[in-house]
C-alpha positions as CSV (number, residue, x, y, z in Angstrom):
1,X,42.7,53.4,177.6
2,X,46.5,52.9,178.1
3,X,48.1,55.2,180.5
4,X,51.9,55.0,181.2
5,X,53.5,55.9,185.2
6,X,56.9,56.1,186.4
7,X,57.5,54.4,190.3
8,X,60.5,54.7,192.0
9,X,60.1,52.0,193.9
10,X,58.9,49.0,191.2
11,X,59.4,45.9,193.6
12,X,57.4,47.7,196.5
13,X,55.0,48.8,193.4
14,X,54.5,45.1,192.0
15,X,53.8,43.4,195.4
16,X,51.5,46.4,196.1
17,X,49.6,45.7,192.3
18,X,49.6,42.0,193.5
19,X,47.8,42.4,196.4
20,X,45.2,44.8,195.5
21,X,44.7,42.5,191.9
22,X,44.4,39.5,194.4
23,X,40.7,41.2,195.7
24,X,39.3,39.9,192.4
25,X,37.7,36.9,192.0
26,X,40.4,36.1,188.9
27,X,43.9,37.5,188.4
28,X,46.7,36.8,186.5
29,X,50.1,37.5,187.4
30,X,53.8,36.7,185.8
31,X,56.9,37.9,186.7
32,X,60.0,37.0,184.9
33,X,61.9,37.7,188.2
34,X,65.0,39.8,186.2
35,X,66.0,37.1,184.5
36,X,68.1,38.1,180.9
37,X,65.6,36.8,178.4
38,X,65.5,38.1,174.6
39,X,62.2,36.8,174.0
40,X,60.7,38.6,177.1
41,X,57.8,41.2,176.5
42,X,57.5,42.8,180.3
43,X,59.3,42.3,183.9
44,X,55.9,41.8,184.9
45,X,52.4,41.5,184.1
46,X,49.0,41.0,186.1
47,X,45.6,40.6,184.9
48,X,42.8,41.9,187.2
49,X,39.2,41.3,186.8
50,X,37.3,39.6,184.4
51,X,35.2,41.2,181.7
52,X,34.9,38.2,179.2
53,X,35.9,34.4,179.7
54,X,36.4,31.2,178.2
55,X,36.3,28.2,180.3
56,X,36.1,24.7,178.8
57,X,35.7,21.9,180.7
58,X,34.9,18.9,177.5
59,X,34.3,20.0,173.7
60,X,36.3,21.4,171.1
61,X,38.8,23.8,173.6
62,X,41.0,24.8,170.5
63,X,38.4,26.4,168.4
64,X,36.3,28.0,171.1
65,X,39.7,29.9,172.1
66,X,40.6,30.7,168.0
67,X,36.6,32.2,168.1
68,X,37.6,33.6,171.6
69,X,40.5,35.4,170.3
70,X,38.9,37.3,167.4
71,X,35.6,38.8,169.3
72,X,38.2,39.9,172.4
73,X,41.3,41.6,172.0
74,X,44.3,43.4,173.8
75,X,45.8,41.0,176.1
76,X,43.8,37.3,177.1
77,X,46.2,35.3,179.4
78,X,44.6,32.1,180.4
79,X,46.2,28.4,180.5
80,X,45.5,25.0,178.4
81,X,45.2,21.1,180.7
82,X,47.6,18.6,179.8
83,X,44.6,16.5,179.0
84,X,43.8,18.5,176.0
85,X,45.7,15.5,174.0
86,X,42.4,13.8,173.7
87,X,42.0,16.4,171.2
88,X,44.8,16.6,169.3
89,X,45.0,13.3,169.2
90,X,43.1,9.8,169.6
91,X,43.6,9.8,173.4
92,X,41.8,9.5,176.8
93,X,42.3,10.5,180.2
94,X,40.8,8.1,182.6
95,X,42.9,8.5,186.0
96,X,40.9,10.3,188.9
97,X,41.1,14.2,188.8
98,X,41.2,15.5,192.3
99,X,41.8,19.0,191.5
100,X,38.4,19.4,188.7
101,X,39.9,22.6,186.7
102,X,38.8,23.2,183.7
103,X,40.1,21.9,180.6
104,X,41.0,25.3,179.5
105,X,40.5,28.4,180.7
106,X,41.2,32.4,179.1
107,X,39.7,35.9,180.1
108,X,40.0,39.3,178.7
109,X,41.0,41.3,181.9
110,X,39.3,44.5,183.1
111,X,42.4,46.0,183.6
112,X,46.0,45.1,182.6
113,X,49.6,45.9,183.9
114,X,52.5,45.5,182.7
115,X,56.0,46.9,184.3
116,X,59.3,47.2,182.4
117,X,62.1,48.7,185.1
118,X,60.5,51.9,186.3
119,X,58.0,52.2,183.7
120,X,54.0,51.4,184.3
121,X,51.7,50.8,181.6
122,X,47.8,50.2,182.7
123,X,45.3,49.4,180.1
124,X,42.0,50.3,182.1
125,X,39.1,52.2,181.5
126,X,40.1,53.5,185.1
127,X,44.0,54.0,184.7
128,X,44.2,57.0,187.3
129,X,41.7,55.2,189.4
130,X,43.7,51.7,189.4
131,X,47.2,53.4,189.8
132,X,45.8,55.2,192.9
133,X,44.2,52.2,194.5
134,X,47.9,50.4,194.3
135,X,49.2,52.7,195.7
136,X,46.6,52.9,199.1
137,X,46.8,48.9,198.9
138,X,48.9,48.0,202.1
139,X,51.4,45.3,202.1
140,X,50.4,42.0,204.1
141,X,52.2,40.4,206.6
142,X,52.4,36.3,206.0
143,X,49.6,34.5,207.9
144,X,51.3,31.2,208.2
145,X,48.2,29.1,206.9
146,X,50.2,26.2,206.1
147,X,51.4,24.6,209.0
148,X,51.0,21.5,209.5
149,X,49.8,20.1,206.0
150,X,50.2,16.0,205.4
151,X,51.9,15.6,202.2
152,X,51.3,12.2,200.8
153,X,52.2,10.8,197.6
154,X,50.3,8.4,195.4
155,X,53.6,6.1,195.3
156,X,56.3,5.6,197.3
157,X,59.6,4.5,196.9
158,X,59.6,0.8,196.2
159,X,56.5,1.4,194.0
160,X,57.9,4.1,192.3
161,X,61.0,1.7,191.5
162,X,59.2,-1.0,190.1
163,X,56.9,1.2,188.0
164,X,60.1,2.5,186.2
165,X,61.3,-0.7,185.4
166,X,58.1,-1.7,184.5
167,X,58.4,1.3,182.2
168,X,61.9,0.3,180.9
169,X,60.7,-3.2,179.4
170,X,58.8,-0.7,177.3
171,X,62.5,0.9,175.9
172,X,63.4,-2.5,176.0
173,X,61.0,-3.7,173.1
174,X,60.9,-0.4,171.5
175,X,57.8,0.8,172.1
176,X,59.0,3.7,173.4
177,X,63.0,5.9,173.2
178,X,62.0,8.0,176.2
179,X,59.0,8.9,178.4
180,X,58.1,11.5,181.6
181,X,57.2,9.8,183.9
182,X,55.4,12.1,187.1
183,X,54.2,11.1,190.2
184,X,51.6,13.3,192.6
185,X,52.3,14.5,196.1
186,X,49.4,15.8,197.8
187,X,47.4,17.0,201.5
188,X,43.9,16.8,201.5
189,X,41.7,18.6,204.0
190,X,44.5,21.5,203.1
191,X,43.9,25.4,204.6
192,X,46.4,27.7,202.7
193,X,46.8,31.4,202.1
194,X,47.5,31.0,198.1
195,X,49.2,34.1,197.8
196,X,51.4,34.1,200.5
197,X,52.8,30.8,199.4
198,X,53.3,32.1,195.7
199,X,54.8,35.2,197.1
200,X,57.4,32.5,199.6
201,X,57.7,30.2,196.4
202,X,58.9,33.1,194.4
203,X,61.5,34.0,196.8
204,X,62.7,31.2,197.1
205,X,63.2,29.9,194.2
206,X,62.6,32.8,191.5
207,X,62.4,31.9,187.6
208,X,61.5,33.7,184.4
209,X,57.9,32.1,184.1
210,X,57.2,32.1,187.6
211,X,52.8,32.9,187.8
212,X,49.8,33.1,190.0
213,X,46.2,32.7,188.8
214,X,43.5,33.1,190.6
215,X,40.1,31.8,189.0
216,X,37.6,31.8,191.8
217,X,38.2,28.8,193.7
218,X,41.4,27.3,192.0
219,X,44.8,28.6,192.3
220,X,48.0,27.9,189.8
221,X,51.0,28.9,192.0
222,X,53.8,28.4,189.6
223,X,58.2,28.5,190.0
224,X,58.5,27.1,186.5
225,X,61.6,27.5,184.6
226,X,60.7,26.2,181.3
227,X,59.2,28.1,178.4
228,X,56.8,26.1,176.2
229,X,56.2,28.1,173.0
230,X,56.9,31.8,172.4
231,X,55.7,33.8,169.3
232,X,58.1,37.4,168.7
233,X,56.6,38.6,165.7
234,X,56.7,36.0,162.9
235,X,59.6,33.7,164.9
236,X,58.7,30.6,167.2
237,X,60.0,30.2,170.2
238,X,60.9,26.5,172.1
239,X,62.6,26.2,174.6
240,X,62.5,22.1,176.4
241,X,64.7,21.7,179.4
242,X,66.0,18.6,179.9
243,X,68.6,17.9,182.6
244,X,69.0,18.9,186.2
245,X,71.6,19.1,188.5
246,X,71.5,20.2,192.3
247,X,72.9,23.8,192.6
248,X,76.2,24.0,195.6
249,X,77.1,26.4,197.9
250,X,80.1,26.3,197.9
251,X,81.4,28.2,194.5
252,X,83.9,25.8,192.5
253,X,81.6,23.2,193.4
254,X,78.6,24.2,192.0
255,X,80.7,25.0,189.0
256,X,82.6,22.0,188.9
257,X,78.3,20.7,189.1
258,X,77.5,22.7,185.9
259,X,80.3,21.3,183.9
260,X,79.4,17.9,185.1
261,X,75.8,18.8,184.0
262,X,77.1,19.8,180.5
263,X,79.1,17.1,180.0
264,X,76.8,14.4,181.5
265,X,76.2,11.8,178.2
266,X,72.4,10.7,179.7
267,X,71.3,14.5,180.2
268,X,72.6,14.9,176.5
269,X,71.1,12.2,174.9
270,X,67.8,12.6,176.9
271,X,67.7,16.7,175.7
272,X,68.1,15.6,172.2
273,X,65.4,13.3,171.9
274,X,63.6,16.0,173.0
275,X,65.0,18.8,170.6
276,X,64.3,16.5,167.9
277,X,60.4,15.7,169.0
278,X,59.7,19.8,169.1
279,X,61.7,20.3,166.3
280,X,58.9,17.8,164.5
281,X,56.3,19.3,166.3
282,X,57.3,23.0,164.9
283,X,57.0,21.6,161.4
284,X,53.6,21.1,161.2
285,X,53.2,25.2,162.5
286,X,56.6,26.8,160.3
287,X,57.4,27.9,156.7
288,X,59.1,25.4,155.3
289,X,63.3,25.0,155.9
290,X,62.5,27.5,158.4
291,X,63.2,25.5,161.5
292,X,66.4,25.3,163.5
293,X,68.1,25.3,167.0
294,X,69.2,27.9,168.0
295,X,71.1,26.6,171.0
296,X,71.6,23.3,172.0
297,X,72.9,22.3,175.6
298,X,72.5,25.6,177.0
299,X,73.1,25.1,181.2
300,X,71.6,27.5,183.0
301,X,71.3,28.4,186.6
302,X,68.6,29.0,189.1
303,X,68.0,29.4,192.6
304,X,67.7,25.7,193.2
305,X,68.6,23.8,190.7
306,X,70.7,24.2,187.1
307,X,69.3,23.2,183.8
308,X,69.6,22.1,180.7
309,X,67.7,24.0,177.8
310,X,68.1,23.8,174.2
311,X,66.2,26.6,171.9
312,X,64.4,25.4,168.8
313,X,62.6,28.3,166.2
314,X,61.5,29.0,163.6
315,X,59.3,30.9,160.9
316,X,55.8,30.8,161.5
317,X,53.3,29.2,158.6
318,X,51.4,33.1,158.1
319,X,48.1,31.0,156.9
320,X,47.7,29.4,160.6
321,X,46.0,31.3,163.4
322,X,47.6,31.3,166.9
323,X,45.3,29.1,168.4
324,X,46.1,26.4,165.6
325,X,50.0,26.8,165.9
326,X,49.8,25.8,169.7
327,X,47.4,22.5,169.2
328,X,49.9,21.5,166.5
329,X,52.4,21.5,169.4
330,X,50.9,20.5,172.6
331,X,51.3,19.1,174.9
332,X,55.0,19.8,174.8
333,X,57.6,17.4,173.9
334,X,59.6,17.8,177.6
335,X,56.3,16.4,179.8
336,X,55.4,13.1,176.9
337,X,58.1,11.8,176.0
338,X,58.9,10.0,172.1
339,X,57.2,8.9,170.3
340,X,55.0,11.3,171.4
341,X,52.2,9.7,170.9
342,X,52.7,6.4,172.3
343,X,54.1,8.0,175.4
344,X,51.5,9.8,176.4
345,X,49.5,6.3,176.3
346,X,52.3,4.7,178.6
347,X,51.7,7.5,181.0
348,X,48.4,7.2,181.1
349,X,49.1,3.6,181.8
350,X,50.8,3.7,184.7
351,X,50.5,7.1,186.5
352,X,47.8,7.4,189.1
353,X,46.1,10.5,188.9
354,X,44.9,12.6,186.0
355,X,47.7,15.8,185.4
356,X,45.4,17.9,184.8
357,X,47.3,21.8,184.2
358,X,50.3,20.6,185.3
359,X,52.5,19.8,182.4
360,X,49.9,22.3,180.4
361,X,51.0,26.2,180.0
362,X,50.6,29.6,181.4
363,X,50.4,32.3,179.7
364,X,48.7,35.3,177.5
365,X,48.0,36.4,174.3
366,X,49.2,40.0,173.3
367,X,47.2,42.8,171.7
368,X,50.2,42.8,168.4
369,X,49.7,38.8,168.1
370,X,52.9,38.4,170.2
371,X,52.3,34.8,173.0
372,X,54.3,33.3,175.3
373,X,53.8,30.3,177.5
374,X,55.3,28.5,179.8
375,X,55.8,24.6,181.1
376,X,53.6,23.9,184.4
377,X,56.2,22.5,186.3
378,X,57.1,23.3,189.8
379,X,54.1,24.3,190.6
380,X,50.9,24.1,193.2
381,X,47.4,23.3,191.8
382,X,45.0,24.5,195.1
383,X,41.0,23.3,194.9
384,X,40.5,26.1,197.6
385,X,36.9,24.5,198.0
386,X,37.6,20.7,198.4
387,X,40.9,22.1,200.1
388,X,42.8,19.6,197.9
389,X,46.6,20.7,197.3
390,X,48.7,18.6,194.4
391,X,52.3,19.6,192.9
392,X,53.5,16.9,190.7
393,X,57.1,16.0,189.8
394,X,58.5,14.1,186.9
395,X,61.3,12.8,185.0
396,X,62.9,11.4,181.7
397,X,62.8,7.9,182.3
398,X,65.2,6.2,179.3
399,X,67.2,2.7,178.8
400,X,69.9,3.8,180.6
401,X,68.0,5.5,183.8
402,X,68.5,4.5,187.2
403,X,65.2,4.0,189.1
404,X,66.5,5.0,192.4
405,X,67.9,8.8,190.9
406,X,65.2,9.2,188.7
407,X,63.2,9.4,191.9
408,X,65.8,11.7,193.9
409,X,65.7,13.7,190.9
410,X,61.8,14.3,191.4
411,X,62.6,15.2,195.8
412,X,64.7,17.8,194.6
413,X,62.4,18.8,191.9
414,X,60.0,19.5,194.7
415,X,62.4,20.5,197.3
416,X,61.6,24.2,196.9
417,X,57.9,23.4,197.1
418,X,58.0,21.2,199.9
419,X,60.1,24.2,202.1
420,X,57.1,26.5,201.6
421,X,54.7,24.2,202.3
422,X,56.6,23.6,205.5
């Protein structure tokens, strides 16, 4: 049953929603932080409860969700693992997986929320019930669980160095144009409050496909800029971000930054590649002649960092379900590399722990067919019950990359993560 509220108060009403959704054992939650999007559905959504699921950890993920997808309806947010390319494509993944999520995991919610300005929409058999229950749900005060966590990494900088010019010879012989390469910070033995480090993470570094989910034990707590694939209707949506600049405080310097950004010929060529790898990929998924960019070069700015984000779309092939249109795309083009294929072997090769849902997606399924998803970058995988804590950070490694800023590039990607986890 879909009941629709008014609040005159809709931040202190989504931080109230988010805490009393948090007392299930799996929640959802996105916020596109007011960020001006045209492909956006909702300011922001949460999932609470879970009266269905699919969770795949080996076996044929894609057509489990496509069978998933037609017995459950309304909205089904979930995410897919990175290391679903061993079944779109002849791959393996044989580095050591510290976090053990599942391959894939989606669940029809018990209740639903979605908030547009002032306006509340519940989908609950228990509408009245839920809205009331927000409402007596009290705001938390932080506890400050995580103090005092080790953060290692599984290279450091000399190693890291070598490994990209390791990865160059590669460019060198042609194997490979471009590749993204990540590395894995980490603190084992790791006691955090989840939550309140989303709700710090958000603060400090808000972006339109920023996310928390919650399933039992494991925690996504995501800052990621980057949309992966949206559908609106019968249009596809792709958005890769490649480039990134520092942002300034002071105001003709960080604009002076953007312009640099813009202009820079390694952030242009690398975003290309890139355009033209998901432009390939949307092929396979689009009526024919349909696909285009839409904007190429866009720079945008967030919190911590600006970026560089093209849009590719197109019109979507009407004899293809949902399910089939994403495995023609994923992973996405940003987090491999081209050719795609041969990257994500090289990656394999020489990164040292298995990605797992970062560099997967986020998102949800809508009840009209609608889906967005997003990138997993920026973002903290938590095994609450091996208290193992990961964020990985990457970067376009190419020809004409310098080892030394490719890995300054990765601290600042994890800057705002590292602050929180201070």
């Amino acid at each position: 049953m879909l009941k629709v509220f008014h609040t005159d108060d809709p931040e202190t009403f989504k931080s109230k929603a988010l805490f009393w959704a948090n007392s299930f054992d799996t929640v959802c939650y996105f916020d596109s932080n007011n960020f001006s999007d045209p492909y956006s559905a909702f300011g922001v959504y949460i999932a609470a409860g879970k009266a269905a699921g699919l969770s795949v950890t080996s076996g044929n993920a894609f057509t489990e969700l496509e069978d998933f997808l037609l017995t459950n309806k309304g909205y089904i947010p979930g995410y897919f693992s990175y290391d679903l390319k061993n079944e779109t494509e002849n791959l393996i993944s044989e580095n050591p997986d510290y976090l053990e999520f599942p391959e894939i995991h989606f669940f029809s919610p018990k209740h639903s929320i979605l908030i547009r300005n002032n306006e509340v929409s519940i989908l609950s058999d228990a509408a009245d019930e839920v809205w009331s229950m927000i409402h007596k749900t009290p705001l938390k005060p932080p506890m400050g669980k995580a103090s005092g966590l080790a953060i290692k990494s599984r290279f450091n900088r000399n190693e890291y160095i070598q490994t990209v010019q390791d990865i160059k010879k590669h460019i060198q012989r042609g194997d490979i144009y471009e590749i993204n390469f990540c590395q894995e910070f980490y603190a084992e033995n790791a006691e955090i409050d989840p939550l309140e480090i989303f709700i710090a993470l958000n603060k400090l570094s808000p972006t339109p496909f920023a996310n928390y989910f919650k399933i039992n034990e494991h925690y996504i707590v995501s800052a990621t800029p980057e949309r992966f694939l949206s559908r609106r209707g019968n249009k596809l949506i792709s958005q890769p971000i490649k480039g990134t600049s520092s942002r300034k405080t002071n105001g003709s310097r960080d604009k002076k930054q953007k312009e640099e950004l813009l202009k820079n010929e390694k952030e242009r060529a690398e975003n290309v590649m890139i355009v033209d790898l998901v432009r390939n990929d949307l092929t396979k998924s689009a009526k024919p002649g349909t696909v285009r960019v839409e904007e190429l070069f866009g720079i945008y700015s967030f919190k911590q960092v600006h970026q560089m984000i093209s849009t590719v779309v197109c019109e979507a092939d009407q004899t293809l379900t949902n399910a089939g249109i994403i495995a023609n795309t994923f992973p996405m083009g940003s987090m491999t590399g081209a050719p795609k294929i041969r990257a994500m072997q090289l990656a394999e090769k020489y990164e040292r722990s298995k990605r797992g849902v970062y560099s997967g997606a986020v998102g949800y399924f809508a009840p009209n067919g609608d889906f967005d998803f997003n990138v997993v970058i920026r973002t903290i995988l938590y095994n609450a019950k091996h208290k193992y804590l990961s964020f990985h950070v990457g970067s376009a490694i190419t020809l004409d990359s310098d080892a030394e800023k490719e890995y300054e590039e990765c601290l600042l990607k994890g800057k705002a993560i590292r602050d929180v986890l201070k």
